[in-house]
N, C-alpha and C positions, 0 to 999 in steps of 0.2 A: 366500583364501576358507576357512571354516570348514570343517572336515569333520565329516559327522556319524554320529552314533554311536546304533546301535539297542540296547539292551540288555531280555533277559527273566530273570526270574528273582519266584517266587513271592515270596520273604523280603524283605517291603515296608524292612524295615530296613536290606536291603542295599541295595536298590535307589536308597536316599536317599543312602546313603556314595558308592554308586558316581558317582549321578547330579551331587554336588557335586564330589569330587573329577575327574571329566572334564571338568567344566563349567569347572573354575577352571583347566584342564591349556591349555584354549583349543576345546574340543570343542561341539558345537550334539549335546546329548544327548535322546533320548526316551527312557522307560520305561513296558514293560508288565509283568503281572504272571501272564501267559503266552504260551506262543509261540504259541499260534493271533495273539493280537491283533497281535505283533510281526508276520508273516506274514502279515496282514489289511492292515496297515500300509504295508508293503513293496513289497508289491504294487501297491498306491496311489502308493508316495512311494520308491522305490530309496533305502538310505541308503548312504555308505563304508564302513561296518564294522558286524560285529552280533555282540554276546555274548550269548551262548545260556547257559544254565543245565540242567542234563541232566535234573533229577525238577523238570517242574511238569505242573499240573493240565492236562487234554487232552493234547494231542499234546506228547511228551514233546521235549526240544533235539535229541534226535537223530532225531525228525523230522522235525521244523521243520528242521534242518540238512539235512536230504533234498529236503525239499520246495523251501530255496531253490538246492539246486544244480541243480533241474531246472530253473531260470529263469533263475542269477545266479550271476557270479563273486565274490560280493563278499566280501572275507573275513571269516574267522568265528572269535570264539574258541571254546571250548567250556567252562566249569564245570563240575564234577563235584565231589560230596562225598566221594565213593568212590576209595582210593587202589588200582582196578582197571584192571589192562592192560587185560583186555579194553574196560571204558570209552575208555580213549585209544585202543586198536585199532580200536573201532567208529566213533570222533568222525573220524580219521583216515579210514579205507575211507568214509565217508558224507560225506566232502568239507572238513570244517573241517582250517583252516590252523594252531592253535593249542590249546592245554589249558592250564587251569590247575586246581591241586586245591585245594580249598576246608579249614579257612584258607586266606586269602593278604592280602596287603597290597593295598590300594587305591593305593600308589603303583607296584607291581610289575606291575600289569595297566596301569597306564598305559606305563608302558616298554615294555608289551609290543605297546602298539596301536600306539605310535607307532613300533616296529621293524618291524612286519605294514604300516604304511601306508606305512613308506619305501620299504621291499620294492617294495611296489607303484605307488609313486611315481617309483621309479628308471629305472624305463622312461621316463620322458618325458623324461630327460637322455642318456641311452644312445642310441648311432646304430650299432650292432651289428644287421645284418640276415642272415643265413642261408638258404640256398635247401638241399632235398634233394626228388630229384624234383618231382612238382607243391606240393609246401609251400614258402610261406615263411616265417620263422620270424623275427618283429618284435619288439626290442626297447621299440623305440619305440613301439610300439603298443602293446605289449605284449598280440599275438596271435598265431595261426597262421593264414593264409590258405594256402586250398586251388581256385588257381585264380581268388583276387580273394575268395572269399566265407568270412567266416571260422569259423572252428570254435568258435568260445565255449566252451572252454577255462577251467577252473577256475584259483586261483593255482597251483597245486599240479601240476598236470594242465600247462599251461605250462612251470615249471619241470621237468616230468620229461622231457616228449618236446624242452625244452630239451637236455638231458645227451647225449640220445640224437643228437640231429642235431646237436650239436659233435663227435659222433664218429662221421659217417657211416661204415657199416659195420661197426663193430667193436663188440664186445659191451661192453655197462657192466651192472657186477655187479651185484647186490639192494643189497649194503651198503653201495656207492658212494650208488646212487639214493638210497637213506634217508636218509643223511648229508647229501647235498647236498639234498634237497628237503622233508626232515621234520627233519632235525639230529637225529636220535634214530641210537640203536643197539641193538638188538634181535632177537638172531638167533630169537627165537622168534616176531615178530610181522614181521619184513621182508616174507616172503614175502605173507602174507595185505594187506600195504598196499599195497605193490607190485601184484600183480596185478590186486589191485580197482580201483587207478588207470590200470591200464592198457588192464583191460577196458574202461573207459570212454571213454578216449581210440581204441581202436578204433573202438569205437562210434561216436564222430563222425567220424572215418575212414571210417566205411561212410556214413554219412550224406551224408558231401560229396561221395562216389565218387572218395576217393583214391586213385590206383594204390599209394600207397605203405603198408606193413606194416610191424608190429613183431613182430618174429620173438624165439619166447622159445630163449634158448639154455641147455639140460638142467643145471639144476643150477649155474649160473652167476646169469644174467641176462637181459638183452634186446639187441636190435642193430635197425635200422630198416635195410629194406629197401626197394628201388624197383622193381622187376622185372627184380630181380638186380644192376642196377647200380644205383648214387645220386652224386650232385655235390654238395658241400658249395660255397658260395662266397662269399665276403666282400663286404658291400657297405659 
């Protein structure tokens, strides 16, 4: 089955590269020529993937990147003209899984969707299941259930409390987490990505009434907690 592919970006000219080159990649492509409509859209019609563009008219990608992780995992690349950490910083803390900086190649964003969707694909081959405390930690599903009901967990957001619950109890550093779940290195932006993702995942932690905590450890990292004890277990 086709996967399809949301993309926004005001510059109708890119919009026509992109839209050909995805189409002929094997992608079922739309385009808008801002993210409100993509986000009008979506809402309507969920797609597999959405490339967001950072400066368009109304609500800017890193809005629109806001707006869908408050409903949706879906992942997200980011565009940006501007070769600004802080850009990547903010696309990163506001949920997208990906960047690219503009130039770029219409064949390099294709590699890049189809690495993001294997990512997320991968789960449905994988039979790796994880218990800590009341979580379970599904590959296959590729979610977290807390107590049966799940947490709706971002890619990213996933993959971190991942790290964490492969090593019940023990602390995993900032540098680790970023490496494994952003592929970046960046000691000046780690901390600020890291915690915003982790805020977040709290957040749905309280939400589900998890007993279980992610305890930050000073200057290091994180370690997940169960009320003082946790069980890691294989299924």
């Amino acid at each position: 089955m086709e996967k399809t592919i949301y993309i926004a970006d005001d510059d109708l000219d890119i919009l026509d590269v992109l839209h050909e080159f995805l189409q002929n990649a094997g992608f079922e492509v739309r385009t808008f020529s801002t993210g409100d409509a993509l986000f009008g859209a979506f809402a309507k019609e969920p797609c597999d993937l959405v490339v967001l563009d950072i400066m368009m008219p109304g609500t800017d990608g890193l809005g629109i990147c806001k707006k869908l992780r408050e409903i949706s995992d879906v992942p997200i690349i980011i565009l940006t003209a501007k070769e600004s950490e802080t850009d990547h910083m903010r696309g990163f803390i506001l949920g997208g899984d990906e960047y690219l900086i503009k130039p770029f190649s219409p064949t390099l964003l294709v590699l890049r969707i189809k690495a993001l969707l294997r990512r997320t694909d991968a789960a449905d081959t994988a039979a790796k299941s994880l218990s800590f405390g009341d979580l379970v930690y599904s590959e296959k599903e590729h979610t977290v259930f807390c107590r049966g009901t799940e947490l709706g967990l971002s890619m990213t957001e996933f993959s971190l409390i991942g790290c964490l619950i492969e090593n019940p109890g023990k602390a995993v550093s900032r540098s680790e987490l970023l490496d494994r779940v952003w592929g970046i290195d960046s000691e000046d932006i780690e901390t600020r990505v890291t915690d915003e993702t982790v805020r977040r995942i709290r957040q749905k932690l309280r939400s589900a009434g998890s007993s279980v905590k992610i305890a930050a450890v000073w200057g290091y990292g994180y370690r997940l907690e169960a009320g003082g004890i946790g069980e890691n277990k294989r299924k």
